[in-house]
C-alpha positions as CSV (number, residue, x, y, z in Angstrom):
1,X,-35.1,22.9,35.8
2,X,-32.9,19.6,36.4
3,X,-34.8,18.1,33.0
4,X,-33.8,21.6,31.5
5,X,-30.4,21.3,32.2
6,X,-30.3,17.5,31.2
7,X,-31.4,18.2,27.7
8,X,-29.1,21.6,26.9
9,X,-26.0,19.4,28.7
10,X,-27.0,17.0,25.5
11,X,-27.6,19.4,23.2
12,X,-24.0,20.2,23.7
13,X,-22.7,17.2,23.6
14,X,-24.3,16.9,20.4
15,X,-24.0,20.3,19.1
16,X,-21.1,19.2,16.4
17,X,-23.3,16.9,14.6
18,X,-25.6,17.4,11.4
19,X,-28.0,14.6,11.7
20,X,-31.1,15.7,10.2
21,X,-33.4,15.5,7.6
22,X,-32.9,17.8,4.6
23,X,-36.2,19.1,2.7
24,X,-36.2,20.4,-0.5
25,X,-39.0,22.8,-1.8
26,X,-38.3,24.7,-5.3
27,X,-36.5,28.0,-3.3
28,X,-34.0,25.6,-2.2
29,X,-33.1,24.5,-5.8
30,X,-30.9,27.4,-7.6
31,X,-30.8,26.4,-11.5
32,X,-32.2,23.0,-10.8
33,X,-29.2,22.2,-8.2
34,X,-30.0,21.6,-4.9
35,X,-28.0,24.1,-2.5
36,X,-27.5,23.0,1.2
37,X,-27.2,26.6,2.8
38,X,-30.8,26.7,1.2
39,X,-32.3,23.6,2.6
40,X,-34.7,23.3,5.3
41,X,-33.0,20.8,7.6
42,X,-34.6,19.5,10.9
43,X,-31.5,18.8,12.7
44,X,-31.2,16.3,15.8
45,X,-29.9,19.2,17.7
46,X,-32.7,21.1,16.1
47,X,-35.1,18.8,18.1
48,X,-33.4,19.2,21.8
49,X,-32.9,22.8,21.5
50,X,-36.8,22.8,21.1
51,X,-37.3,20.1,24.0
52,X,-35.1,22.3,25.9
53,X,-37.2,25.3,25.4
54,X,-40.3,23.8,26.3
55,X,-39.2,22.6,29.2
56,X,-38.3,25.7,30.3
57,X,-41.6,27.4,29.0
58,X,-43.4,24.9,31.3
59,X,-41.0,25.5,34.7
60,X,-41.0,29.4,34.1
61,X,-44.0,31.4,36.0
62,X,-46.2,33.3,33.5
63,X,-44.3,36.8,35.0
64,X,-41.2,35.2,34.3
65,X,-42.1,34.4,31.0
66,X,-43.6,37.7,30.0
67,X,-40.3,39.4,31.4
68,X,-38.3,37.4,28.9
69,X,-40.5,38.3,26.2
70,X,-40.4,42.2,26.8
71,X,-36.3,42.2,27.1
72,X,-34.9,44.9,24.6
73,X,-32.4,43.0,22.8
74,X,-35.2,40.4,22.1
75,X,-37.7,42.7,20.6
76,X,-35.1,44.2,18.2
77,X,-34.2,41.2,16.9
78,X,-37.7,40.2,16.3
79,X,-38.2,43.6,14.6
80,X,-35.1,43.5,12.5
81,X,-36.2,39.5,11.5
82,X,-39.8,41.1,10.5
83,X,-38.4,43.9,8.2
84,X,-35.4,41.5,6.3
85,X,-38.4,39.3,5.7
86,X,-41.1,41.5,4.3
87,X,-38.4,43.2,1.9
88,X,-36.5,39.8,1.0
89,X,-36.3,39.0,-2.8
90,X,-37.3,35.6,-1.8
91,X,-39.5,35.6,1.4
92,X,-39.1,32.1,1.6
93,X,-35.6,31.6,2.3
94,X,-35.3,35.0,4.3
95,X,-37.9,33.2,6.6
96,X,-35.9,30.3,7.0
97,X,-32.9,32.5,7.8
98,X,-35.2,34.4,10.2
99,X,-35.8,30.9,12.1
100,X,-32.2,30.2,12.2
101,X,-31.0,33.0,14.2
102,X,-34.4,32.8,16.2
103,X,-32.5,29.3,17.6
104,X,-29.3,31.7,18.4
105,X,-31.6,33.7,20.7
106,X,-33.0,30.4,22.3
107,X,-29.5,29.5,23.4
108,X,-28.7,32.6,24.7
109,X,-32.1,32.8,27.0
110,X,-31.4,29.0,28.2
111,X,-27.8,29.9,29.6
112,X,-28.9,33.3,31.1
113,X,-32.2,31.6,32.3
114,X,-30.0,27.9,33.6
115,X,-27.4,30.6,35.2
116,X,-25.1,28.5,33.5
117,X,-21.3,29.0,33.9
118,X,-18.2,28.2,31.6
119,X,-17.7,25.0,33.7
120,X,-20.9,23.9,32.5
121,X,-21.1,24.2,29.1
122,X,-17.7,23.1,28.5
123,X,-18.2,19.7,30.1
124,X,-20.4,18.3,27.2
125,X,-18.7,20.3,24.6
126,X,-15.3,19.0,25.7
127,X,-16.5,15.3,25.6
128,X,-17.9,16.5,21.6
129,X,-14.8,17.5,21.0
130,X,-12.8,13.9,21.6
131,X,-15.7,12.0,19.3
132,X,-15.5,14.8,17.0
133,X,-11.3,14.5,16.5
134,X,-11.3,10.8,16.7
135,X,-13.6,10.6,13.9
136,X,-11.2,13.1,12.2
137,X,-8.0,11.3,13.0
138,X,-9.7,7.9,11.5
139,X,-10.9,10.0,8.6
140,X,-7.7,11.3,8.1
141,X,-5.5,7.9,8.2
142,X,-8.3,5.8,6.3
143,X,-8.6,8.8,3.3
144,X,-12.2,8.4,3.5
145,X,-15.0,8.2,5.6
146,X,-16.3,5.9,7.7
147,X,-19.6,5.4,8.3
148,X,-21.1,3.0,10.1
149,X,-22.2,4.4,13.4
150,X,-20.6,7.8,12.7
151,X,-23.3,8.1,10.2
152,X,-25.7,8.7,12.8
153,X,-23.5,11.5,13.9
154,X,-23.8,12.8,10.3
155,X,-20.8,11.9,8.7
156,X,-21.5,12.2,5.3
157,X,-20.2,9.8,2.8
158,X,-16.9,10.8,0.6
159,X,-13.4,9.6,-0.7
160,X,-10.7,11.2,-1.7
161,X,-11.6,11.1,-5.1
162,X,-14.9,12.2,-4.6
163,X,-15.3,15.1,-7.1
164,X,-14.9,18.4,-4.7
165,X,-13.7,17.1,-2.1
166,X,-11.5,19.2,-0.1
167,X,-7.8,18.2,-0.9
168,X,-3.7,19.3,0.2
169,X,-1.3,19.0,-1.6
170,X,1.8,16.9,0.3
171,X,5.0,16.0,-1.6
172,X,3.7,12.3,-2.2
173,X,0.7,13.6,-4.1
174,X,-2.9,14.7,-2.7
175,X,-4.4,13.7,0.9
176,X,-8.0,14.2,2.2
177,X,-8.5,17.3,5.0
178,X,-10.7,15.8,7.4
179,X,-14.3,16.9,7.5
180,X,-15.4,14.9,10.7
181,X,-19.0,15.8,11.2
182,X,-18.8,18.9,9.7
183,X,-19.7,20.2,6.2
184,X,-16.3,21.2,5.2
185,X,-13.0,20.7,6.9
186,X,-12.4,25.0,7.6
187,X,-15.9,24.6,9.6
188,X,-14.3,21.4,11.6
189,X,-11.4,24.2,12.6
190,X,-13.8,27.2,13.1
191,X,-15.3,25.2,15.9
192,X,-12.0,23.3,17.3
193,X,-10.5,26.8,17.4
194,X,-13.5,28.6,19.5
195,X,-13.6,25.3,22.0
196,X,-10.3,25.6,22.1
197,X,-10.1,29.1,23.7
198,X,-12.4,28.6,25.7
199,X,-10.5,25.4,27.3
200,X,-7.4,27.7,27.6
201,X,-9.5,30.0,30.1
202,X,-11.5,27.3,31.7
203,X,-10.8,27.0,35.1
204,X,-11.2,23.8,36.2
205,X,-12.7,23.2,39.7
206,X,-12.4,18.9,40.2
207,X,-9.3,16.8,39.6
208,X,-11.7,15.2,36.5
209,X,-12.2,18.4,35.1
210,X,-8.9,19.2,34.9
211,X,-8.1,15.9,32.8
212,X,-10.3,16.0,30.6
213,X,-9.8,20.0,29.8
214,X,-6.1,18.4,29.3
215,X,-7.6,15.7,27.0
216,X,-9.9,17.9,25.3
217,X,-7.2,20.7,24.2
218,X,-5.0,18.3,22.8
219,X,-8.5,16.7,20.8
220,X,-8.9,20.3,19.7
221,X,-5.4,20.7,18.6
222,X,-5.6,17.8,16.7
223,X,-9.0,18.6,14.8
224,X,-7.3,22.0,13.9
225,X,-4.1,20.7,12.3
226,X,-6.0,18.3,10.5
227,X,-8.5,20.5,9.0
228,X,-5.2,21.8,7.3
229,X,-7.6,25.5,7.8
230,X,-4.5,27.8,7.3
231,X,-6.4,30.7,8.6
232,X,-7.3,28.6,11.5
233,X,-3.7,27.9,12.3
234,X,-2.5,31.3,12.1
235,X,-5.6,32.4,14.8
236,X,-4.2,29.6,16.8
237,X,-0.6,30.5,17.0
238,X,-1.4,34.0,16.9
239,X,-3.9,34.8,19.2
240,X,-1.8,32.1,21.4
241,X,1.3,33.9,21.6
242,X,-0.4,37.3,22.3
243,X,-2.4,35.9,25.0
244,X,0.6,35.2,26.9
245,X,2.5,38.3,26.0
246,X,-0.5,40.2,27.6
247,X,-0.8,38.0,30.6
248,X,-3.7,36.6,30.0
249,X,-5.2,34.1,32.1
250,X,-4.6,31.5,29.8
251,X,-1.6,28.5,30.9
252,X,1.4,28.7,28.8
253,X,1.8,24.9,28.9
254,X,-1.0,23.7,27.5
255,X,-0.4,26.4,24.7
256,X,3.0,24.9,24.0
257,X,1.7,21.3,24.5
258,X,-0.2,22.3,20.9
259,X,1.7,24.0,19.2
260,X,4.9,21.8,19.9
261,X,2.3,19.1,18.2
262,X,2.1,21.3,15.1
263,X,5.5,21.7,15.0
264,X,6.6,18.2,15.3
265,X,4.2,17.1,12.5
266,X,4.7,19.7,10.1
267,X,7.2,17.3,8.1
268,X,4.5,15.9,6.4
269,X,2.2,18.8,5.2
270,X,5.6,21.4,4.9
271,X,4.2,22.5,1.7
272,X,0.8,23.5,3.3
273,X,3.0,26.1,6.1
274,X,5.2,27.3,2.9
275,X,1.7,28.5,1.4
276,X,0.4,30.2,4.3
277,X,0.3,33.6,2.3
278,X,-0.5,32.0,-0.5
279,X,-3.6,30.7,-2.5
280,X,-4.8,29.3,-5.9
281,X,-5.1,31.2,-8.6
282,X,-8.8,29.8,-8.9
283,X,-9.4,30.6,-5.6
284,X,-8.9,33.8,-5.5
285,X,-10.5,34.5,-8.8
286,X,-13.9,33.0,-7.2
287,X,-13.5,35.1,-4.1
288,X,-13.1,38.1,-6.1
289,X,-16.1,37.6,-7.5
290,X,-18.1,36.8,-4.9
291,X,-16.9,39.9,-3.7
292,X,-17.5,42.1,-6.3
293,X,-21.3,40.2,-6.8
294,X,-21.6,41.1,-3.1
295,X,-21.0,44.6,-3.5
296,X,-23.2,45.1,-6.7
297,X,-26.4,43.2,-4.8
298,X,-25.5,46.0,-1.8
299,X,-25.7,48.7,-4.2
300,X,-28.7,47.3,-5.6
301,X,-30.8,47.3,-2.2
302,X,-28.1,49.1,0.6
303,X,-31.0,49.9,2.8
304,X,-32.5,46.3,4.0
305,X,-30.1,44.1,1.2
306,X,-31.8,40.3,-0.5
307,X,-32.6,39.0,2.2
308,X,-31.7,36.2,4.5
309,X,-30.2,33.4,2.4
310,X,-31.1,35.1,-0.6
311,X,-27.1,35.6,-1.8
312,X,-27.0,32.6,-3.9
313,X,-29.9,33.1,-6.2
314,X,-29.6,36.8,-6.2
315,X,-26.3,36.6,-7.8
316,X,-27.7,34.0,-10.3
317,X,-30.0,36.3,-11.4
318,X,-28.5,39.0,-11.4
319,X,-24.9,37.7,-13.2
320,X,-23.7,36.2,-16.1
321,X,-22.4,32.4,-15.9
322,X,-19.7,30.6,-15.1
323,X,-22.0,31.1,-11.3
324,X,-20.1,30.4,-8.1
325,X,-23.1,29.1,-6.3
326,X,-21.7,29.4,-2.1
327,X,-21.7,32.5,-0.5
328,X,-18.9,35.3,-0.3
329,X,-16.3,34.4,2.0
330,X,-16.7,36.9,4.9
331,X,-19.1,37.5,7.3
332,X,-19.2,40.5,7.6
333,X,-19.7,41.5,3.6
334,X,-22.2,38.6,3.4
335,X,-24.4,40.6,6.0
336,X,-23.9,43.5,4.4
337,X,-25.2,42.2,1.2
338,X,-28.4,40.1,2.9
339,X,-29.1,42.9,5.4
340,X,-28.0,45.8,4.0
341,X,-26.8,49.2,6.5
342,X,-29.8,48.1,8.5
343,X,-28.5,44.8,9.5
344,X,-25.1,45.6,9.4
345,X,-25.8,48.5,11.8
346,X,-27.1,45.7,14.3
347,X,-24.2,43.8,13.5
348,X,-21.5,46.7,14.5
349,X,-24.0,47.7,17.7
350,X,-23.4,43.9,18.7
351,X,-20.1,43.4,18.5
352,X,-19.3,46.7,20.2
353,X,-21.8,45.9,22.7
354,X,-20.2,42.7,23.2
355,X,-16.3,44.0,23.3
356,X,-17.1,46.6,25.6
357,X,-18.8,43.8,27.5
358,X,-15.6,41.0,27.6
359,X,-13.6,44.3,28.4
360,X,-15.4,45.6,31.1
361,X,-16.7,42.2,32.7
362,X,-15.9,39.2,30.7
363,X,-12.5,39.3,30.0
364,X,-11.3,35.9,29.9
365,X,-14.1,35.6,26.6
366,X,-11.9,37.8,24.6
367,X,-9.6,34.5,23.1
368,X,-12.5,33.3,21.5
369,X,-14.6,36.2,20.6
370,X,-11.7,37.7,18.6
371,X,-10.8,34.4,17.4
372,X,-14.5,34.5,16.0
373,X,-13.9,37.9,14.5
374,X,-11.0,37.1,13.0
375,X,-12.1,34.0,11.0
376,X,-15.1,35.8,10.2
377,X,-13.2,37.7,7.7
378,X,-12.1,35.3,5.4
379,X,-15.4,32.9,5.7
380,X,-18.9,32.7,6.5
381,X,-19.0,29.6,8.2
382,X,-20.2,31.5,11.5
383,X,-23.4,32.5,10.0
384,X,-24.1,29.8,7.8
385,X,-23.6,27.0,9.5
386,X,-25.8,25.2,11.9
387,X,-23.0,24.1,14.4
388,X,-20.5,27.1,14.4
389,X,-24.1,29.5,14.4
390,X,-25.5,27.9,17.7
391,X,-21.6,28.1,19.2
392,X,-21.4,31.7,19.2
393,X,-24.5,31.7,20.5
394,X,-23.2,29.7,23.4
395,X,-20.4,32.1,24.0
396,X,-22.6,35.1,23.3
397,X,-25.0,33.4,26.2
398,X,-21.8,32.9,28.3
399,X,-21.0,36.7,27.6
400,X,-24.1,38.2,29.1
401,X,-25.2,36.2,31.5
């Protein structure tokens, strides 16, 4: 178990990053363009969470083994996988969105199996966390990315005139959001925000530990503010505040420490906090019609929905152009739409399942469960992305262990 524990400690450690090696068979082209939600990708932490399976497979007895195998939860999802598979409009991709939350399961056997406790887990993701906002910081300052040795962390190449990039609006002109390793800056501030939580309620148990939670919420703090995520910001400050009003175990100085730090740098970005309630006309035309796409492909199949993955071409093919190819921005409407009341059944079992749970048992996991829930409906980061995908898998792990 000690080479178990070795690999999922750098799995961790290594969970922020999107090294890998992107494939691209014909369903992962959408009109001739290639669409990275649709891309088989062999990620580096792809490869460990596999080693660190294995090597569990190998030191678990064959009763053991079988044990895992025959747990309830387990065979639903297995059943539920089969079903969006065999009805998907595109078998293909539903597969490959089958596999993906397959990997979510594997995370949450490892910790129940390793016995792991918060301590553990947030060691290595606390030391992801400082590369992670150092390589946003330097992203930030040099408008641009790096490269160099942060490419083999999988910073991807951009400027701040690269066409698409994601942009604010300051009152000297336009700035670059950082995207660190991340695919888009409001992923970089999905994952700050849950690591964050889960930092607040950490308690430490070595005089190192407590320096580098110290270290590691001002890191997250930092990633946030410079993802410019406004929904991230208002999760922070709100979810913050309430935590203390409650009593929660959570220590109201390192909550002020960050917030003081958004506070004292707002000067520079004011316009950004003066739109918090307010978005581009553009923006919200495209998210109205995601919506309304989502809905109609619902209607269209409410039972068992496209299929994994499938939103993107189903709503080519089923719309007129100009096509918004990314999927709708809520996770809880894009499952509705790939799984249909089947899936989202599942979906409302689970997170009833696991608020009753953080209630009951786990309360110190509520920050960044409802943190999760909360970003969740105004993006689908959660679910379609490799890094913010495997993390609430860690906190699901952390949940029910």
């Amino acid at each position: 178990m000690k080479l178990t524990r070795k690999l999922f400690f750098l799995f961790l450690l290594l969970l922020p990053t999107q090294l890998g090696i992107h494939y691209w068979p014909s369903f992962a082209l959408v009109l001739g363009r290639r669409i990275d939600y649709l891309s088989p990708t062999v990620y580096l932490s792809d490869i460990l969470l596999l080693l660190t399976s294995a090597t569990l497979v190998i030191a678990t007895k064959k009763e053991k083994l079988f044990a895992i195998l025959k747990m309830r939860w387990l065979l639903i999802l297995l059943a539920f996988l089969t079903i969006n598979v065999l009805f998907a409009q595109q078998f293909n991709l539903a597969f490959l969105g089958a596999v993906r939350l397959v990997e979510m399961g594997l995370v949450i056997i490892l910790i129940k199996n390793l016995k792991l406790k918060l301590g553990d887990v947030l060691v290595p993701l606390s030391l992801s966390t400082l590369y992670v906002t150092l390589l946003a910081a330097l992203q930030f300052f040099q408008q641009s990315s790096l490269q160099g040795i942060w490419y083999f962390l999988g910073e991807r190449r951009f400027l701040a005139s690269t066409p698409g990039i994601s942009l604010i609006t300051v009152s000297r002109g336009l700035l670059l959001r950082s995207y660190s390793t991340f695919s888009h800056p409001n992923v970089l501030a999905g994952f700050c925000t849950v690591v964050f939580f889960l930092l607040l309620i950490w308690q430490t148990q070595t005089k190192i530990e407590y320096v580098l939670k110290r270290i590691s919420l001002l890191a997250t703090g930092v990633g946030i503010f410079l993802s410019f995520s406004r929904s991230a910001w208002v999760v922070v400050i709100a979810l913050g505040l309430f935590a203390y009003v409650r009593k929660t175990r959570v220590q109201l100085t390192s909550y002020l420490l960050i917030v003081s730090g958004f506070v004292v740098t707002a000067g520079l970005v004011w316009q950004r906090f003066t739109t918090l309630l307010t978005v581009d006309a553009i923006s919200i035309t495209e998210r109205q019609k995601l919506m309304s796409e989502a809905f109609r492909l619902f209607a269209y199949s409410p039972i068992f929905g496209v299929g994994f993955l499938n939103f993107i071409p189903a709503i080519v093919a089923a719309s007129a152009p100009p096509y918004i190819m990314q999927p709708v921005h809520s996770l809880y409407i894009l499952v509705l739409s790939e799984t249909g009341l089947l899936g989202f059944g599942l979906l409302a079992s689970l997170l009833f399942t696991t608020l009753r749970q953080a209630l009951s048992a786990r309360r110190h996991l509520l920050l960044p469960i409802v943190a999760v829930l909360l970003l969740g409906m105004v993006d689908h980061y959660f679910l379609t992305q490799p890094q913010t995908r495997l993390l609430i898998a860690v906190v699901l792990g952390l949940l029910f262990i």
